[in-house]
N, C-alpha and C positions, 0 to 999 in steps of 0.2 A: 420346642414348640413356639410358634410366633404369637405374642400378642396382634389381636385383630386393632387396626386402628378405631379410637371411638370406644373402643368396651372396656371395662375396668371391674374389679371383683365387687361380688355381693355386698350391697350397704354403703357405698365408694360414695357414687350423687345423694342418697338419702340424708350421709351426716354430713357430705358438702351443705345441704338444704337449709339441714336442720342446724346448721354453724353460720352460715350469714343470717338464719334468722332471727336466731339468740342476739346477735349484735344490733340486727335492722327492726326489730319490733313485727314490722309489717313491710311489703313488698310487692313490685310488680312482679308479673311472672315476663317479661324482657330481665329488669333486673336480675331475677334472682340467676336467669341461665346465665347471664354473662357473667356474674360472682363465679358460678360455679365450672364454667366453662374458664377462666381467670387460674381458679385451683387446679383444675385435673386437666386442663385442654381438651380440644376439640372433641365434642361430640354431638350426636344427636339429640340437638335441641325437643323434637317429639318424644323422647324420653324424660328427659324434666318434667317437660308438660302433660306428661300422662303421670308420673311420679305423684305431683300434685295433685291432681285429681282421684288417681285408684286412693292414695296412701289419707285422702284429708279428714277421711273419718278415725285415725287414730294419731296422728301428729300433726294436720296443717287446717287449717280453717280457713274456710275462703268467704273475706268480709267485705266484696264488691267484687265486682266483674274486675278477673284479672291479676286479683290484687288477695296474698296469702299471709298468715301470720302462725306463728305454734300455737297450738291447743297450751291451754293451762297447763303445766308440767309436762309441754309435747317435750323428746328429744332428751329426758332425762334418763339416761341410762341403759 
């Protein structure tokens, strides 16, 4: 079976997210795609960015237009 270009297994972009943001504090959402586009290659940027938004009420907090950080103990475990 072919992998599809672009798709990658359950939780792949999430603990990409959740691992540039442990080192960056806080972030653009340009940044953080290309961090994680960087890690795992090409994909659908509107996936990130829906990532950040569905996921921000339990790991990402969004502190300006744009711009995301983890929740207090986001991405612990």
């Amino acid at each position: 079976m072919k992998k599809r270009r672009g798709r990658h297994p359950p939780g792949t972009v999430r603990d990409a997210i959740v691992a540039f943001l442990r080192k960056h504090r806080e972030a653009r959402v340009a940044d953080i795609v290309r961090a994680v586009e960087k890690q795992l290659g090409e994909g659908p940027q509107s996936s990130i960015r829906s990532y950040l938004n569905l996921d921000k009420s339990s790991l990402f907090e969004k502190i300006r237009h744009g711009t995301y950080r983890l929740k207090r103990g986001g991405g612990d475990g």
